[in-house]
C-alpha positions as CSV (number, residue, x, y, z in Angstrom):
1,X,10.9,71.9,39.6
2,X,9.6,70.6,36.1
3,X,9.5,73.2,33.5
4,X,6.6,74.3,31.7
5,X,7.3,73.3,28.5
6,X,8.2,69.7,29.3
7,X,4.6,69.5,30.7
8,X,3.5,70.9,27.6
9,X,5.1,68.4,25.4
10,X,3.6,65.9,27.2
11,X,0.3,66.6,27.3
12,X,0.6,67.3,23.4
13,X,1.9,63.6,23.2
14,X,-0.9,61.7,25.1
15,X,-3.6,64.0,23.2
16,X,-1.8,62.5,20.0
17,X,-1.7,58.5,21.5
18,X,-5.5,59.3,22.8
19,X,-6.4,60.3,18.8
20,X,-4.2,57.6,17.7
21,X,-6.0,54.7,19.7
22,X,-9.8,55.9,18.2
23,X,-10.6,53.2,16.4
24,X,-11.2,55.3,13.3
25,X,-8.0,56.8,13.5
26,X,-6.3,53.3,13.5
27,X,-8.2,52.4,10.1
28,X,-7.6,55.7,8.7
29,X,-3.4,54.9,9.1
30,X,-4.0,51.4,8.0
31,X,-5.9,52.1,4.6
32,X,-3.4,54.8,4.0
33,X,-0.5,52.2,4.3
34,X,-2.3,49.6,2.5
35,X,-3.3,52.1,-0.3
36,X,0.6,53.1,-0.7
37,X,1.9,49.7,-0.9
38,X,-0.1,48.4,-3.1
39,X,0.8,51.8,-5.2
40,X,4.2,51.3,-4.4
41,X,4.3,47.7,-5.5
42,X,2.1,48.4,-8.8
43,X,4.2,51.5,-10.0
44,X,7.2,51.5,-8.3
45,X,8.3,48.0,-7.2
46,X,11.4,46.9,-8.7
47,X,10.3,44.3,-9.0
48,X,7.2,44.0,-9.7
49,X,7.6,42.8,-13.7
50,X,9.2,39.4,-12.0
51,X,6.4,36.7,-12.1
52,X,5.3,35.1,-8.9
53,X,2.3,34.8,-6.3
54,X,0.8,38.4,-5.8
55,X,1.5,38.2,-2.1
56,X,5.2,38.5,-2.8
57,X,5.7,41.8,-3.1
58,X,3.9,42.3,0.1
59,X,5.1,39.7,2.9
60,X,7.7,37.1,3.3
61,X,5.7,35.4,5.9
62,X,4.9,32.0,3.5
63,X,8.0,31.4,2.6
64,X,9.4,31.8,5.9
65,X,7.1,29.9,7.5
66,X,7.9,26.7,4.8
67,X,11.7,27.6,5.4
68,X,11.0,26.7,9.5
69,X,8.9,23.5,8.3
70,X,12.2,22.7,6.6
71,X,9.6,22.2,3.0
72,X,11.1,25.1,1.3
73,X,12.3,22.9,-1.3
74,X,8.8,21.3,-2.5
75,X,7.1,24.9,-1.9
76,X,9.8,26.3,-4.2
77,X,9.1,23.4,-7.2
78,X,5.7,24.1,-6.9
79,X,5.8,27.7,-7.6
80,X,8.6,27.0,-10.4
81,X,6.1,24.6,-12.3
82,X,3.5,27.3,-11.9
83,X,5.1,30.5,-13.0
84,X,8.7,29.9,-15.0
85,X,12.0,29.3,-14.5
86,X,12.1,32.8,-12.6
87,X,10.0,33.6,-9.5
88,X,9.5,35.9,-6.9
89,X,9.2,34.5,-3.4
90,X,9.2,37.3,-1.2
91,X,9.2,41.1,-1.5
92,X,13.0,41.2,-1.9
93,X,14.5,37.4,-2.9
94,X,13.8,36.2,-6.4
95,X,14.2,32.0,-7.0
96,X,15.8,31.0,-10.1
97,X,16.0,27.3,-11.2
98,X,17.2,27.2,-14.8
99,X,20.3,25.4,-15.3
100,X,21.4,27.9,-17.9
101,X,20.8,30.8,-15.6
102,X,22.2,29.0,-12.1
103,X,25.1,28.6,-14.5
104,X,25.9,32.1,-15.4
105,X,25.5,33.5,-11.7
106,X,27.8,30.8,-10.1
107,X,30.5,30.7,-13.3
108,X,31.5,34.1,-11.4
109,X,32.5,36.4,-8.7
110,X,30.4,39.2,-10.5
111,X,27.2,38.0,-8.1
112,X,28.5,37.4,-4.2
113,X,27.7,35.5,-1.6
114,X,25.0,37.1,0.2
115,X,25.8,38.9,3.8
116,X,24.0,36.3,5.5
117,X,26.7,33.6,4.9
118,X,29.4,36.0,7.4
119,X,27.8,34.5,10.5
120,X,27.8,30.8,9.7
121,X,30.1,28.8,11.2
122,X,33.5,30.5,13.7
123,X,35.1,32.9,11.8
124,X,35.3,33.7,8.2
125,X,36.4,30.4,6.3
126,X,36.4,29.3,2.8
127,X,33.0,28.0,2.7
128,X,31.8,31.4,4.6
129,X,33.5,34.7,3.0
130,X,32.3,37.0,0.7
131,X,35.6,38.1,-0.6
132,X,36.8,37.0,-3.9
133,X,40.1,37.1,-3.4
134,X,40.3,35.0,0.1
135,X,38.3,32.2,-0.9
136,X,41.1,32.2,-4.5
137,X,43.5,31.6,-1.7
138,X,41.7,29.2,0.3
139,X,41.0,27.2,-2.6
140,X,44.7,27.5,-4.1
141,X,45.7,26.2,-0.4
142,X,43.6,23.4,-0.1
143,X,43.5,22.2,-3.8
144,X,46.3,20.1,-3.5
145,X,44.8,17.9,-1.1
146,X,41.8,17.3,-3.2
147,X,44.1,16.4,-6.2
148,X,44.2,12.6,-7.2
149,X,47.6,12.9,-5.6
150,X,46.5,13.8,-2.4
151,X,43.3,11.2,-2.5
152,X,45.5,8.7,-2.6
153,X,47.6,9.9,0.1
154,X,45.3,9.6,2.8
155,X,43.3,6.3,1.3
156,X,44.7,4.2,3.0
157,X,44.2,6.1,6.3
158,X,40.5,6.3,5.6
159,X,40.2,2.4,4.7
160,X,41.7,1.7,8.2
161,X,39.8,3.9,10.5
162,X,36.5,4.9,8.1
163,X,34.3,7.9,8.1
164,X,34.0,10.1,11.3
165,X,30.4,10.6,11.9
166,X,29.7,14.3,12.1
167,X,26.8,16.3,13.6
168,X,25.0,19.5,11.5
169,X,26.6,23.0,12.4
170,X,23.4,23.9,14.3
171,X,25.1,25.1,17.4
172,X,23.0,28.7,17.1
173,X,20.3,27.0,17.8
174,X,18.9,27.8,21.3
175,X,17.7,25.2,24.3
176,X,15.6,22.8,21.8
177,X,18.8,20.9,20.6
178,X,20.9,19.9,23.8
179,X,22.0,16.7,22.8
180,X,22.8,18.7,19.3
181,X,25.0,20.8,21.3
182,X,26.9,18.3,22.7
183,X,27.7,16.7,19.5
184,X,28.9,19.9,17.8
185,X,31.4,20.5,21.1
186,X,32.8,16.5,20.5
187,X,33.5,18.2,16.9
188,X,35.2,20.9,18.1
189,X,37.1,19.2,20.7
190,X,38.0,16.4,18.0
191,X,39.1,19.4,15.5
192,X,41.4,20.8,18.5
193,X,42.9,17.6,19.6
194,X,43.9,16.9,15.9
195,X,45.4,20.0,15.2
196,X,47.5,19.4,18.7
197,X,48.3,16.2,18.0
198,X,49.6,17.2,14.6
199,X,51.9,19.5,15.8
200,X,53.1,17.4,18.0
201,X,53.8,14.5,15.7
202,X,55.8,16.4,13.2
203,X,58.2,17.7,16.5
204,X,58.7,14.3,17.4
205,X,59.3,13.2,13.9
206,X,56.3,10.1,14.0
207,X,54.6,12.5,11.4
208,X,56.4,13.8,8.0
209,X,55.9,17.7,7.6
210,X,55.3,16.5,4.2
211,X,52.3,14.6,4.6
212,X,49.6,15.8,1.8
213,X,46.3,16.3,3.5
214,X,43.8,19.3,4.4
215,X,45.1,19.7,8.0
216,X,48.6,19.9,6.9
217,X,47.8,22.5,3.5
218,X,46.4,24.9,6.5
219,X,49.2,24.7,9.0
220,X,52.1,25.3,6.0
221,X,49.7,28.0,4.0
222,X,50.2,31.7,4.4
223,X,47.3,34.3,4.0
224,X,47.5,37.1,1.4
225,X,49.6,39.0,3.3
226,X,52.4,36.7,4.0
227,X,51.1,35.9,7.8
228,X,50.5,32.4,8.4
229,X,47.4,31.4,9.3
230,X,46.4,31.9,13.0
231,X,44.9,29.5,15.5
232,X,41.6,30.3,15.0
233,X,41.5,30.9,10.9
234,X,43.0,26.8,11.0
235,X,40.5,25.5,13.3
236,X,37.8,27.1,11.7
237,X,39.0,25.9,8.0
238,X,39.6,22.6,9.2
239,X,35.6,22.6,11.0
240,X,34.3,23.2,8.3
241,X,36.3,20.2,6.0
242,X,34.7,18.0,9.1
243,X,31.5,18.9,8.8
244,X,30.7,19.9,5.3
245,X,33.1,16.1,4.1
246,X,31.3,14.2,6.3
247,X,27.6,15.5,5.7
248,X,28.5,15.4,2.0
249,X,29.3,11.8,2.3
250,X,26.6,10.7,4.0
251,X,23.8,12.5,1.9
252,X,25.8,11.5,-0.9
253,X,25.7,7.6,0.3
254,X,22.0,8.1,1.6
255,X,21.0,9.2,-1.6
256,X,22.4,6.2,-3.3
257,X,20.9,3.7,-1.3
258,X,17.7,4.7,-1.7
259,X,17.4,5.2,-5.3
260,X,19.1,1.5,-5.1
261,X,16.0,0.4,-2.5
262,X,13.9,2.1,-5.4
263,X,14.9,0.5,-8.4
264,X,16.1,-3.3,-8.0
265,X,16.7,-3.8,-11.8
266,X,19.4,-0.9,-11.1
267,X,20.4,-2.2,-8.1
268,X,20.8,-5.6,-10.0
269,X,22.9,-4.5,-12.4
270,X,25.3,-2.2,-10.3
271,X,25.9,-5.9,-8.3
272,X,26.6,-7.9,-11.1
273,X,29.1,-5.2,-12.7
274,X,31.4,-4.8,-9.6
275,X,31.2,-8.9,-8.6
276,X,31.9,-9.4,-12.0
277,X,34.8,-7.1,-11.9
278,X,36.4,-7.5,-8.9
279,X,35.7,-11.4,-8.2
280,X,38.0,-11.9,-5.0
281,X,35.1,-10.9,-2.5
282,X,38.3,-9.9,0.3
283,X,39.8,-7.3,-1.6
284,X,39.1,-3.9,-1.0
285,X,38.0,-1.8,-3.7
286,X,40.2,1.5,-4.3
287,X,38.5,4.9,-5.8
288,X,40.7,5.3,-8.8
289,X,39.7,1.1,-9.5
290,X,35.8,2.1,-9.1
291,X,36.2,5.5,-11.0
292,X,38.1,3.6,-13.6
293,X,35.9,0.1,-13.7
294,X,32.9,0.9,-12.5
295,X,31.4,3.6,-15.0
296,X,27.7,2.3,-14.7
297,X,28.1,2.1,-10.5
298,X,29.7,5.9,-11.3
299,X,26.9,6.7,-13.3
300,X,24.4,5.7,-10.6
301,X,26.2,7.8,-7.8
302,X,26.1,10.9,-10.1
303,X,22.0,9.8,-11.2
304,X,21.3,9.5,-7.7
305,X,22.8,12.8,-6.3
306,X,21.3,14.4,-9.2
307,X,17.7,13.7,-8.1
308,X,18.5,14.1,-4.5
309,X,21.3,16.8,-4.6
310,X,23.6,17.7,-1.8
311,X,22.7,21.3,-1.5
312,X,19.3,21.7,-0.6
313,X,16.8,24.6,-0.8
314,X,18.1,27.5,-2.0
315,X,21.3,28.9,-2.6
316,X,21.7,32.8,-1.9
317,X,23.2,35.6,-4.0
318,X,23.6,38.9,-4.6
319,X,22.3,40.5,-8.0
320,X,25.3,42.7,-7.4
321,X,25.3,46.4,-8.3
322,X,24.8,46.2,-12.0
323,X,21.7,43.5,-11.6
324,X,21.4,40.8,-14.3
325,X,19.3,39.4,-16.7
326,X,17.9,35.7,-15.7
327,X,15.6,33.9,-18.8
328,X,14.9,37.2,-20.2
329,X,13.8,38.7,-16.8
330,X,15.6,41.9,-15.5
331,X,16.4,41.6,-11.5
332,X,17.6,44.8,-10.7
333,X,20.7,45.3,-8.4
334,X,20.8,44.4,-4.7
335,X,18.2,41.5,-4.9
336,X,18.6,38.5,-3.1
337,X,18.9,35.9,-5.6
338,X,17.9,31.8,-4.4
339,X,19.4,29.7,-6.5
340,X,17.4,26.0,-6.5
341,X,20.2,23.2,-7.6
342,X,17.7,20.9,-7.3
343,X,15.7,22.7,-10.0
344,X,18.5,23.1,-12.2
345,X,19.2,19.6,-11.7
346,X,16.2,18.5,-13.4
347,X,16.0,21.5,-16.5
348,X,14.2,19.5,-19.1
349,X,16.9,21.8,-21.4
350,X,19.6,19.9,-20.1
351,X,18.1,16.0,-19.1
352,X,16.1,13.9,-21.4
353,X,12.8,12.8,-19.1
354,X,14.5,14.8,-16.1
355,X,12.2,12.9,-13.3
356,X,13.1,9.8,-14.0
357,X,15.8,7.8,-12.6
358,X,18.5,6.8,-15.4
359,X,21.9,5.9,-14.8
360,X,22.6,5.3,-18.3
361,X,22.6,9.2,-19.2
362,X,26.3,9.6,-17.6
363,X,27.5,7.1,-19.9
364,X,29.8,7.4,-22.5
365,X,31.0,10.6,-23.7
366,X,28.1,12.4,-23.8
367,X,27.6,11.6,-20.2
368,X,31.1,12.7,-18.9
369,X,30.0,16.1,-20.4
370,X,26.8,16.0,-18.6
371,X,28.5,15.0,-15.3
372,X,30.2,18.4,-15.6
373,X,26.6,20.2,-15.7
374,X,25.5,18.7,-12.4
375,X,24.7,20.9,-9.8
376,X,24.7,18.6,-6.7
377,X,28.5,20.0,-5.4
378,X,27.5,23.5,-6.5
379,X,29.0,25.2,-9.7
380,X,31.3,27.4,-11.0
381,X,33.5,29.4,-9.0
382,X,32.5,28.6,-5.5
383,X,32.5,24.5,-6.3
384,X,33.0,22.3,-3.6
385,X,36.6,21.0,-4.0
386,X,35.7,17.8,-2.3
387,X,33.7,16.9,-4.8
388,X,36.0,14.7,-6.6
């Protein structure tokens, strides 16, 4: 038998949905919330002092929609060029593109990574975690292999066999990239097979446990704690050297070549410097001989990745729980902070004539500095150390 009061309660609730479906109830809630937020947002808003379009503060829907277009990159110049070096793009991430200010939140640990970056990729790797003190270790770890040292340890290894072509880490992505799919699991077969046939070749003695590379700095390193690193913690390390190396490279290369494919009096004069250089056309050119020999080739690389930096669109970070001045600007604490390299790349405070396409400005001195104020590899604390 069903109580009385349930019955009540019911009743009450479908004369409440009845009153709620009038049309005239409807507008009355939706001027009320359109009244408050745009109260809220004019009185209260943290930040509502930051400049930017007045939608902003409302809806995140433009930006997200030029994020799916994959065009957040042009739609973030354009609102740079119209309202500063500081700009709000939605009601709760702020894009900054000042070098001076990109600089000061990546020379530090002081602004995070934001919680976002915990679900790329396996498992919490180097590239992935938030903690300051695991990606210190990861980087102490892996250092060595990036040294000039360890470079020319595996050179010869890569002049033999080349550069393993490498899908994007898209695998989230549901039934409208199959063929994507099946290229990320080749990757992770390829990263599991190495790994076994690793440890099988030092066993057998064919491979020295002394053999500087990345693979080998994860299978000797020890965590924090003093426990070496487990099965999954080295696969997922070693994943993401594949795929971030080889997509590195390849941009890196793409970018190159087209600003080449650009500018033939460039292209001209990057020919006649390595054939005058290195004349015997069979020899193989080493990176310590092209770093060394080639500084206007150099000079090109770093020009090219400049205007067409590795990272693209926008960086996240945390304002942290103190907040930070950016250009003057106050952004409170726990904003989301984007940070556009490709922006800071091309601060007219930093590069002479920043559009245009001159190799010449990494020359000399003065250009070895500026090569250190590039933010194609990232910056600061969390710098790729493959860049080198």
């Amino acid at each position: 038998m069903t109580d009385i009061p349930s019955i009540m309660n019911k009743e009450k609730l479908l004369v409440v949905l009845k009153e709620l479906g009038s049309s005239r109830t409807l507008y009355t809630l939706l001027c009320i919330y359109g009244v408050s937020k745009v109260l809220y947002h004019t009185f209260l808003d943290p930040l509502r002092n930051v400049p930017g379009p007045w939608w902003a503060g409302f809806t995140s829907l433009p930006y997200s929609i030029k994020k799916l277009q994959g065009d957040i990159s042009s739609y973030v110049k354009d609102l740079h060029k119209r309202y500063g070096p500081v700009v709000r793009i939605s009601p709760e991430v702020v894009s900054v593109d000042g070098a001076a200010d990109v600089r000061k939140i990546m020379s530090t640990y002081r602004y995070p990574k934001s919680q976002s970056f915990e679900d790329v990729l396996l498992s919490e790797n180097m590239f992935s975690t938030t903690n300051e003190s695991y990606n210190r270790s990861r980087r102490k770890q892996v250092g060595p292999a990036f040294s000039h040292t360890g470079l020319a340890n595996i050179e010869e290894d890569v002049m033999k066999s080349g550069i393993i072509s490498a899908a994007p880490i898209l695998h989230r992505v549901p039934f409208i990239m199959v063929q994507l799919r099946k290229e990320t699991n080749i990757m992770f077969s390829f990263v599991h097979d190495s790994i076994k046939a690793r440890r099988e070749g030092i066993k057998s003695g064919e491979i020295s446990k002394d053999r500087l590379d990345v693979l080998q700095m994860f299978l000797d390193s020890t965590n924090p704690d003093g426990s070496k690193l487990s099965e999954k913690e080295i696969f997922s390390e070693t994943f993401l050297m594949l795929a971030a190396g080889t997509d590195a490279t390849a941009m890196s290369l793409t970018a190159t070549m087209h600003m080449l494919t650009l500018y033939p009096e460039v292209f001209e004069k990057v020919c006649n410097e390595i054939r005058s250089t290195f004349t015997d056309r069979s020899q193989l050119i080493r990176y310590s001989e092209a770093k060394d020999k080639l500084p206007y080739f150099v000079a090109t690389v770093y020009e090219s990745i400049r205007l067409l930096p590795i990272v693209g669109g926008l960086v996240s970070r945390d304002s942290s729980s103190e907040g930070v001045v950016l250009s003057g600007i106050v952004v409170p604490k726990n904003v989301k902070i984007g940070l556009y390299f490709e922006g800071a790349n091309r601060d007219p405070e930093l590069y002479k004539s920043p559009e245009s396409f001159d190799p010449s400005r990494y020359l000399g001195p003065e250009g070895d500095l500026l090569k250190k104020e590039t933010f194609s590899f990232s910056h600061g604390v969390r710098i790729c150390p493959g860049r080198k």
